[in-house]
C-alpha positions in Angstrom: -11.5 8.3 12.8 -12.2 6.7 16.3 -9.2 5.7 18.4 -9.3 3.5 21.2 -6.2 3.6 24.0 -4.9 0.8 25.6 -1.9 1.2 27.9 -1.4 0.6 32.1 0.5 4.0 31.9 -2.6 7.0 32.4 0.3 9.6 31.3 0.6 7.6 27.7 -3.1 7.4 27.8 -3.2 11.2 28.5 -0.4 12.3 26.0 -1.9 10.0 23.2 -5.1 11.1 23.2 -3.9 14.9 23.4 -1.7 14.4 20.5 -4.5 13.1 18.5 -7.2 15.7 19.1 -4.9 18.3 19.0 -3.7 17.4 15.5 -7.7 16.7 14.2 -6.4 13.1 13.2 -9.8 12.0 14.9 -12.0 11.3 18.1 -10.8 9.2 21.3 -13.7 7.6 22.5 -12.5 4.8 25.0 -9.4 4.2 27.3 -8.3 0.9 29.2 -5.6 0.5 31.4 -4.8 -3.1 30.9 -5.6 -5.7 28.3 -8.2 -7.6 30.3 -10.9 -4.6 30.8 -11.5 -4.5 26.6 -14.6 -5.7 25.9 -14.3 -6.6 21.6 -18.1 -5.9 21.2 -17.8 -2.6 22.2 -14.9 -2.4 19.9 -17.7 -3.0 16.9 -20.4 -0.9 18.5 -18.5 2.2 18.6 -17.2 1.4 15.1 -13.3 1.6 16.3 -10.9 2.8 13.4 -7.6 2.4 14.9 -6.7 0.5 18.3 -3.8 2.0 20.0 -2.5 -1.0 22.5 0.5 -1.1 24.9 2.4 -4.3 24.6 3.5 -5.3 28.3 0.4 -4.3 30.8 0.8 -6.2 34.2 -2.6 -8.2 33.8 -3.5 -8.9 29.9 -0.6 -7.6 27.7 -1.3 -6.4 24.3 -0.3 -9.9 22.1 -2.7 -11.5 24.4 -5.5 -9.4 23.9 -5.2 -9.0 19.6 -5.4 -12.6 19.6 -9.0 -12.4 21.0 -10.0 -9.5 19.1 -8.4 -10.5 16.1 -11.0 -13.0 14.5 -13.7 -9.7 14.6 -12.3 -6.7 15.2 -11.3 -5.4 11.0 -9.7 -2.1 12.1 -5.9 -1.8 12.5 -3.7 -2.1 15.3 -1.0 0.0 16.6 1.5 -1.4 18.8 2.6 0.6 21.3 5.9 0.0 23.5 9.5 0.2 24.9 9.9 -3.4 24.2 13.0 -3.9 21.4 12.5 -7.8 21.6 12.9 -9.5 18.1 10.5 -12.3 19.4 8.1 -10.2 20.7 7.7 -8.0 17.8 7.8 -11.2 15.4 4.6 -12.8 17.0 2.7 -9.0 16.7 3.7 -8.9 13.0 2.8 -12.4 12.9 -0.6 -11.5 14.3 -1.1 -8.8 11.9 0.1 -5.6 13.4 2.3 -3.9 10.9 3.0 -0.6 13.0 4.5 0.3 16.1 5.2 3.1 18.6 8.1 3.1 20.2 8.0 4.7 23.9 9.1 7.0 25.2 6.0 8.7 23.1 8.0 11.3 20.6 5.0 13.4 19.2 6.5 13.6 15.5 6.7 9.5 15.3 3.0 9.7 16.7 1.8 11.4 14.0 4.1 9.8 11.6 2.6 6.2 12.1 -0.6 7.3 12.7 -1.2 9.3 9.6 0.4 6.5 7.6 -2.4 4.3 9.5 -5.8 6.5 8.2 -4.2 7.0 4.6 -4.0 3.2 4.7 -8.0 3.0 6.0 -8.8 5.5 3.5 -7.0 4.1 0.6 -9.0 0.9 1.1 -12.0 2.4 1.6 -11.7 4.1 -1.9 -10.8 0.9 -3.7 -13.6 -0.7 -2.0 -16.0 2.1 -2.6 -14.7 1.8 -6.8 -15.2 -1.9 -6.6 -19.4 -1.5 -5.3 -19.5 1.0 -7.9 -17.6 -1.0 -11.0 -20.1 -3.6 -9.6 -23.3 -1.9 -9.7 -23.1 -0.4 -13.3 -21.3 -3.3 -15.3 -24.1 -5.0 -13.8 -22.4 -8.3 -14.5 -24.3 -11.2 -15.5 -21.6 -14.2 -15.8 -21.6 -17.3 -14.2 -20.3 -17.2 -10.9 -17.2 -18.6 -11.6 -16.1 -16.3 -14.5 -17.7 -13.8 -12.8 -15.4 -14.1 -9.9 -12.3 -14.0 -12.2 -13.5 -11.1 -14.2 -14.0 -8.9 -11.0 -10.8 -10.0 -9.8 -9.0 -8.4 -13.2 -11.2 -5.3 -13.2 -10.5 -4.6 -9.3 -6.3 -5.0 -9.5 -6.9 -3.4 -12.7 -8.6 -0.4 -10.8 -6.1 -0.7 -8.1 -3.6 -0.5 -10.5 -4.9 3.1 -11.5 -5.4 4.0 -7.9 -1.1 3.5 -7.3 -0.3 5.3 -11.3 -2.2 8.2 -9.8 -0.5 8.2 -6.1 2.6 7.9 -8.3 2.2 10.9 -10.2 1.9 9.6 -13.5 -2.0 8.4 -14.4 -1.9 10.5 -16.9 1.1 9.4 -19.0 1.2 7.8 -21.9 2.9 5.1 -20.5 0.6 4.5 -18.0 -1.8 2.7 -20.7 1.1 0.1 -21.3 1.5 -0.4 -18.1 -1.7 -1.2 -16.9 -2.0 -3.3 -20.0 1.4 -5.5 -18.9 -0.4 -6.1 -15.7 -3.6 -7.8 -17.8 -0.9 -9.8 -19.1 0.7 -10.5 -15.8 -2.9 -11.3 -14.2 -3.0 -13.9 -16.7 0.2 -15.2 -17.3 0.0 -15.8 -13.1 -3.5 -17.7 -13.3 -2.0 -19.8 -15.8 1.4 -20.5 -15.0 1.3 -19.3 -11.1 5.0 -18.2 -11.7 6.8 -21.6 -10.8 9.3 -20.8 -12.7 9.8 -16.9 -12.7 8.5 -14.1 -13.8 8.4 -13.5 -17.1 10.7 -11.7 -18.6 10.3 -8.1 -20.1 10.7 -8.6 -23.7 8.3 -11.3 -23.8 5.5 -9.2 -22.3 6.2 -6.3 -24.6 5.9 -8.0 -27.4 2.8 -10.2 -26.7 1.2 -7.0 -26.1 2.2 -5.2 -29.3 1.0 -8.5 -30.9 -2.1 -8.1 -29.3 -2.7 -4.5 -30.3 -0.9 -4.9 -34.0 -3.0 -8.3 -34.6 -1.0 -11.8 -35.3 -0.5 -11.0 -38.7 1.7 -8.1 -38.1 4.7 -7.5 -39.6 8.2 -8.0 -38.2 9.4 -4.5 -38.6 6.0 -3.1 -37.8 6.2 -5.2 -34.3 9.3 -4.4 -33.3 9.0 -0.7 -33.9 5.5 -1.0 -31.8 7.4 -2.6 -28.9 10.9 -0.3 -29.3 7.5 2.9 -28.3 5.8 1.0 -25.6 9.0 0.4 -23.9 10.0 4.4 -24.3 6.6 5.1 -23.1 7.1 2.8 -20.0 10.6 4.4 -19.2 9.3 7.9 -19.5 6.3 6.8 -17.1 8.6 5.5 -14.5 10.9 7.8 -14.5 8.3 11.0 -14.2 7.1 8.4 -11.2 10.7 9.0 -10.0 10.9 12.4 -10.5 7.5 13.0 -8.7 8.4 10.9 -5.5 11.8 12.4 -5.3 9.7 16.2 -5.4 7.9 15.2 -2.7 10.6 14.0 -0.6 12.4 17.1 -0.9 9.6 19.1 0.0 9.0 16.6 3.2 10.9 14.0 3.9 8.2 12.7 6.1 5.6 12.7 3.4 3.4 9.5 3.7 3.7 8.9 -0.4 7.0 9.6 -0.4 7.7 7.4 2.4 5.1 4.9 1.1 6.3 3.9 -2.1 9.7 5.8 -2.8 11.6 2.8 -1.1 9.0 0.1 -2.7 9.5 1.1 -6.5 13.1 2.1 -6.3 16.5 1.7 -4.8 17.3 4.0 -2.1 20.4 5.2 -4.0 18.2 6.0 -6.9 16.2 8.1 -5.5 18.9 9.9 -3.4 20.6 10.3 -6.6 17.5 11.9 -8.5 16.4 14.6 -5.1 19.9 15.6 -5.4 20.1 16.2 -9.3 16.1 17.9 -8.1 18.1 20.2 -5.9 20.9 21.7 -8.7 23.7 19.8 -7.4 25.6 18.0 -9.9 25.8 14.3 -9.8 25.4 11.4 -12.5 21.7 10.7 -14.1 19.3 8.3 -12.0 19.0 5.1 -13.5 15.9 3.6 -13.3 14.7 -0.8 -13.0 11.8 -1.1 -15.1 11.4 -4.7 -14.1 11.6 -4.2 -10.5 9.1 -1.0 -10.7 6.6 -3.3 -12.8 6.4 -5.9 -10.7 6.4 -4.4 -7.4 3.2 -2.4 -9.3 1.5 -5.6 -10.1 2.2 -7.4 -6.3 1.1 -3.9 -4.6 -2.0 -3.7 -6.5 -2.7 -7.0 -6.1 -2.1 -6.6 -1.8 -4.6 -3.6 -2.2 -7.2 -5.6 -3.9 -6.7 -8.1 -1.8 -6.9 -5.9 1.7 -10.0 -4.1 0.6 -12.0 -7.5 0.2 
């Protein structure tokens, strides 16, 4: 990863750009001390991964300068800053910066945020590296229209196997059903565009048992299809639960963990579960399959949509 440091202060300059050799989470190959020396080409010609920028600098400050970057520079932006104004921080997530560094510089939040930051650049650069490759052997020949729409259900169908693995649980059984109720959501969404809500989970069970059993099915035959698909989704989720909790116990600070734990769950959840995890009695977790299945869909729709 390159890193480039913008800050008026040469001893956050200094301690930044020790913090991130020493730790191999990449190379620093430019430093500014104020907004207005950046030059945005030279952003692009040293191929720039991460932009480390200070928000107040006495010339150019940092909301000033993303906003004439922004339109070419495509790596990420971390904001760095003692600043706590709600304003402030609104326009820099309104610009596009989701993470900040709070000063004074603590090393562990440094590595935190900027770890979080390269698995993000990674994780799109493997979806986008799938997509090229789903591409080049399917080999589609469609119109362009339908093939548009076809590539769009492949890729959030691949990102959709990308999260089930970082989950812990691409390998279930349930995991089928589940990417197979986000088909259905893909659809349903293109049709309907959820003005009303989202549909609820009976109804996609059993238009997908229909789907596999055929519409001449019979009753007890479908319901005793669906009753298994929605045993093989619980078991799913909950082995997700029981992985993310693992994790967390092992390292709180563990980027999946801290990731998707919060996303896919309620926090009491998955307090609940790391404490059953770690022998101490308490009541069983209880699990929100609708909540886990469509945060899956709208995440793997956000990667697909980020790695375009």
């Amino acid at each position: 990863m390159f890193f480039y440091i913008i800050d008026d202060d040469e001893v956050v300059r200094s301690m930044l750009a020790q913090i991130i050799e020493d730790e191999d989470l990449g190379k620093v190959v430019g430093e500014a001390e104020d907004g207005s020396l950046l030059d945005q080409q030279m952003l692009t010609l040293k191929n720039i991964d991460i932009l480390l920028i200070d928000l107040l600098m006495p010339i150019q400050d940092g909301i000033k300068t993303i906003r004439q970057i922004k339109p070419s520079f495509k790596g990420k932006i971390i904001m760095v800053s003692q600043v706590e104004s709600k304003e402030m921080i609104g326009e820099a997530y309104l610009l596009g910066v989701e993470y900040f560094i709070i000063k004074p510089i603590n090393r562990i939040e440094v590595l935190t945020v900027i770890q979080k930051v390269i698995e993000r650049i990674r994780l799109e650069k493997s979806i986008h590296d799938i997509q090229k490759s789903l591409n080049t052997v399917l080999n589609l020949d469609y119109r362009q229209s339908l093939q548009e729409k076809d590539n769009n259900e492949k890729h959030i169908r691949t990102s959709s196997q990308f999260l089930l693995s970082e989950l812990g649980i691409a390998t279930e059984n349930g995991s089928k059903d589940l990417l197979d109720m986000l088909d259905y959501l893909y659809q349903y969404e293109q049709d309907k565009t959820f003005e009303q809500e989202f549909p609820i989970l009976e109804e996609i069970f059993v238009n997908l048992a229909r789907k596999r059993l055929g519409e001449s099915a019979a009753e007890t035959e479908l319901k005793r299809e669906v009753k298994a698909s929605k045993q093989r989704v619980r078991r799913a989720i909950y082995q997700s639960l029981n992985h993310l909790a693992s994790l967390g116990l092992t390292d709180f600070l563990n980027p999946k963990f801290e990731n998707y734990a919060s996303k896919f769950f309620d926090f009491t959840t998955v307090r609940r579960k790391m404490t059953e995890l770690n022998n101490e009695s308490t009541s069983p977790a209880r699990i929100d399959t609708k909540k886990f299945i469509q945060v899956l869909y709208f995440e793997s729709k956000r990667i697909h949509l980020e790695s375009q």
